[in-house]
C-alpha positions in Angstrom: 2.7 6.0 -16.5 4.6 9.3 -16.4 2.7 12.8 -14.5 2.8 15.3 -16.8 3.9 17.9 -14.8 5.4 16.5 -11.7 9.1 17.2 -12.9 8.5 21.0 -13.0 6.7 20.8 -9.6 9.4 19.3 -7.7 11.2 22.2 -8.5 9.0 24.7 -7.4 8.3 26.4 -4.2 5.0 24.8 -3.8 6.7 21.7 -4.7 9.8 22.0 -2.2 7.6 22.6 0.5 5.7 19.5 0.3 8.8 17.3 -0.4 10.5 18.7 2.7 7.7 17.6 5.0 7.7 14.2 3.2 11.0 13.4 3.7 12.0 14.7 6.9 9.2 12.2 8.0 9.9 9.0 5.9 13.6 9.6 7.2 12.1 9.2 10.7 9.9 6.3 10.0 12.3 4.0 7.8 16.0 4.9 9.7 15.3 2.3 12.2 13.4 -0.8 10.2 15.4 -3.1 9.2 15.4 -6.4 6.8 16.5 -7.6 3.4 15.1 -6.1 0.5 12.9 -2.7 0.0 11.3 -1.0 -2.5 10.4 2.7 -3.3 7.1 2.8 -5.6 6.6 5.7 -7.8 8.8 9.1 -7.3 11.9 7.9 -8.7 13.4 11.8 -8.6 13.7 11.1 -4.7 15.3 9.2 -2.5 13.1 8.2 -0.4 14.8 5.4 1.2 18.3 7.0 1.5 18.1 6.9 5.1 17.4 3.1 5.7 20.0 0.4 6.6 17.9 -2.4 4.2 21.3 -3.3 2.3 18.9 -4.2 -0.9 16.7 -1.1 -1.7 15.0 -0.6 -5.3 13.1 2.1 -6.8 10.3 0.5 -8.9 8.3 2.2 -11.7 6.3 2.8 -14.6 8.5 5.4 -16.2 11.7 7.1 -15.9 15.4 5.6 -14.8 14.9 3.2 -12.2 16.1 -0.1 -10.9 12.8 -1.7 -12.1 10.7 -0.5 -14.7 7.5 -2.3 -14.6 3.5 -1.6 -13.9 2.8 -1.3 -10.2 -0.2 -3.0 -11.2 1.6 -6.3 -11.7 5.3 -6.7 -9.6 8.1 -8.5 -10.9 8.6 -10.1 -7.2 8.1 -13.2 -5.1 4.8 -13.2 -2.1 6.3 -12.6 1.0 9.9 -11.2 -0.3 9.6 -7.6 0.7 10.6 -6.4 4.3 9.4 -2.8 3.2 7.5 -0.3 0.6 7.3 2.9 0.0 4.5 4.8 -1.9 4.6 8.5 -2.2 1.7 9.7 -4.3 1.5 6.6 -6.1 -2.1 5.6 -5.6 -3.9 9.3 -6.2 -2.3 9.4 -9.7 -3.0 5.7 -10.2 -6.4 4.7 -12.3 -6.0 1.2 -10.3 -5.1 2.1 -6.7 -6.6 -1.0 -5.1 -4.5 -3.8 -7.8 -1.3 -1.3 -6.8 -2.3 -1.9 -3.2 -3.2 -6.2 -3.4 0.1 -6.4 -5.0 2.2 -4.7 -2.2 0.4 -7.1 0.1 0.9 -10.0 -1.9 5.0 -9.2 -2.0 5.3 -8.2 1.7 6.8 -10.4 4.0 4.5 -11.2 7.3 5.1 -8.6 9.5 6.3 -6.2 6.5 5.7 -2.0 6.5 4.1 0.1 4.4 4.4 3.9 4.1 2.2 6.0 2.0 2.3 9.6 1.4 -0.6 10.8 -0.5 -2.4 14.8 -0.5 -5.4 15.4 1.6 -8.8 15.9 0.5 -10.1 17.3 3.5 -7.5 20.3 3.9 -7.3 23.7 2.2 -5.5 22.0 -0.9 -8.5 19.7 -1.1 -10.5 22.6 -1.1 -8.4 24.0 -3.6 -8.7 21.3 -6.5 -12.4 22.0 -6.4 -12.4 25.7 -6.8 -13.8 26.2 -10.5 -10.5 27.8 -11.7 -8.1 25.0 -10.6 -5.2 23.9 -13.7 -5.5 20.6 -14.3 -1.7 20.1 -13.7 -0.1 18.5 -11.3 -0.9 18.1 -8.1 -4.5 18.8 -8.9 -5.5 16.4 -11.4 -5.2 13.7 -8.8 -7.7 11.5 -7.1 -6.9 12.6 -3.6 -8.2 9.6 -0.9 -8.9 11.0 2.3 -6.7 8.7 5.5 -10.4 7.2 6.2 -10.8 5.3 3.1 -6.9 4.1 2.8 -7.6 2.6 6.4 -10.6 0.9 5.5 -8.6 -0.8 2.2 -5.8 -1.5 4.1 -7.7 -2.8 6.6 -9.7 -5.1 4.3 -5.9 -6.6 3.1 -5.2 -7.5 6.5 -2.9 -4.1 7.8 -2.3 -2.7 10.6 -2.6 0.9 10.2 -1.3 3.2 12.9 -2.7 6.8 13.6 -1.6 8.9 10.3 0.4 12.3 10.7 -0.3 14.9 8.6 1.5 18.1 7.5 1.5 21.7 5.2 -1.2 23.6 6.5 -0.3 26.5 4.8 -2.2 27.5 1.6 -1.1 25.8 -1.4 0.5 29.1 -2.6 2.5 29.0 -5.4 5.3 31.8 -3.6 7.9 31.2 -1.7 7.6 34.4 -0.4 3.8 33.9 0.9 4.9 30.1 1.9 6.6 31.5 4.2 4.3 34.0 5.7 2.2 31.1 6.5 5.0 29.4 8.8 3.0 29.7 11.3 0.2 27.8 10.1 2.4 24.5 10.7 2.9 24.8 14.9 -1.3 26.1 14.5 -2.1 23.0 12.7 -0.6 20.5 14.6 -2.1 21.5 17.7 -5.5 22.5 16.5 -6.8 20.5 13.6 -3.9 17.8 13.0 -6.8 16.1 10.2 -6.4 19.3 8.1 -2.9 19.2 6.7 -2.3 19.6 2.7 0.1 16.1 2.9 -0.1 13.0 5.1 2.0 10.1 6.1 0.5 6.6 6.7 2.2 3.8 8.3 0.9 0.2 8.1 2.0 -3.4 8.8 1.0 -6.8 7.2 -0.7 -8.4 9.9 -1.2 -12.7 9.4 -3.1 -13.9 12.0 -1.7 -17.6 12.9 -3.2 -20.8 12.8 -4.2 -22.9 15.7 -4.4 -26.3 14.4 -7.7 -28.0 16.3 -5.3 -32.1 17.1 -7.1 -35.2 18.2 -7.7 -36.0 21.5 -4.6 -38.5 22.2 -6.0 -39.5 25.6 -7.4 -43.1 25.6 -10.4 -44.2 26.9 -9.6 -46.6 29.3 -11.4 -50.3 28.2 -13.8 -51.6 31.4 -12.5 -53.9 34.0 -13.3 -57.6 32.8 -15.2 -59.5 35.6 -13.7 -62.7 36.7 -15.8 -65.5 36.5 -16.1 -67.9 39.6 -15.4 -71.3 38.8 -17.0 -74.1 40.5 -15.6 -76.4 42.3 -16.0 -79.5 39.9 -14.4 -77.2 37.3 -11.7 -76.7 39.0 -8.5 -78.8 38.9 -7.8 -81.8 41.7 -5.1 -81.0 43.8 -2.4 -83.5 44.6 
């Protein structure tokens, strides 16, 4: 399923600005995890996992040119063959986020990551999408899930999920010239309200709690003593 609209705001300011924040901090995230195979779901016009030393790394879709074209709701791989995914605003955009997520856990190895990128709801481009006058392009036509609600699915597969970060606290502006005259909005936003960034980043991990196999007691109950029987004396043999 292509998003009308996406193309063009990639190449915007608006669009810039958001994809600089994304992938300075995906860079940071996946440069050190390591494996054998990792996917990218969604986004194919980045290169999300350019910075990882997976040697086998895929971008997966539903449209465009990519190494596998296929619906995120059902993917082409084994359980448990994934060492790492990807999803930058592929759930918000999605009309079945929760099948896109129960596949990613079905195909992750035990231990496996998961990084997510999705727009805020609670921030001032939240607030934006449900002004009256919003476009209905992209990025506002989008379900936008708030970090609470992907923690409690995630957390209902079985994850992980470590504290999110979150990022572009200036107004979704359409300038770059007024981007950046809100600059300063980004040192403001970390310190004072962190939860109220346009963007976020969410890391989780596939979490399979072992088995503890309940064995038979092996120890033998030791069998009582026989008692000996006397035996009298006409019983017992003559000597010679």
């Amino acid at each position: 399923m292509s998003i009308p609209g996406l193309d063009a705001w990639l190449q915007s300011p608006q669009g810039r600005y958001v994809m600089a924040w994304e992938q300075a901090r995906i860079d940071a995230v996946v440069a050190d995890l390591f494996g054998y195979h990792a996917l990218q779901l969604g986004l194919p016009q980045r290169e999300l996992l350019l910075h990882n030393r997976i040697p086998l790394r895929q971008v997966v879709s539903d449209s465009g040119t990519v190494d596998v074209l296929c619906d995120l709701r059902q993917l082409p791989f084994a359980a448990h063959s994934i060492d790492l995914v990807v999803m930058a605003h592929a759930l918000e955009f999605h009309d079945d986020p929760h099948q896109i997520l129960r596949e990613v856990e079905r195909i992750l190895i035990p231990e496996g990551e998961l990084i997510i990128t999705g727009f805020n709801p609670i921030s001032m481009w939240g607030l934006r999408q449900r002004l009256p006058n919003c476009p209905g392009d992209f990025p506002w036509h989008g379900q936008y899930l708030s970090v609470r609600r992907l923690k409690d699915w995630l957390q209902l597969l079985g994850f992980e999920v470590e504290r999110g970060s979150f990022g572009c606290y200036s107004p979704p502006c359409t300038h770059e010239r007024w981007l950046q005259r809100w600059h300063f909005m980004e040192s403001a936003g970390d310190r004072w309200w962190t939860f109220a960034g346009g963007v976020y980043l969410l890391r989780a991990i596939k979490r399979v709690h072992g088995m503890r196999l309940i064995l038979p007691s092996w120890k033998q109950q030791r069998s009582p003593r026989k008692a000996l029987s006397a035996v009298s004396k006409k019983e017992a043999p003559h000597e010679r």
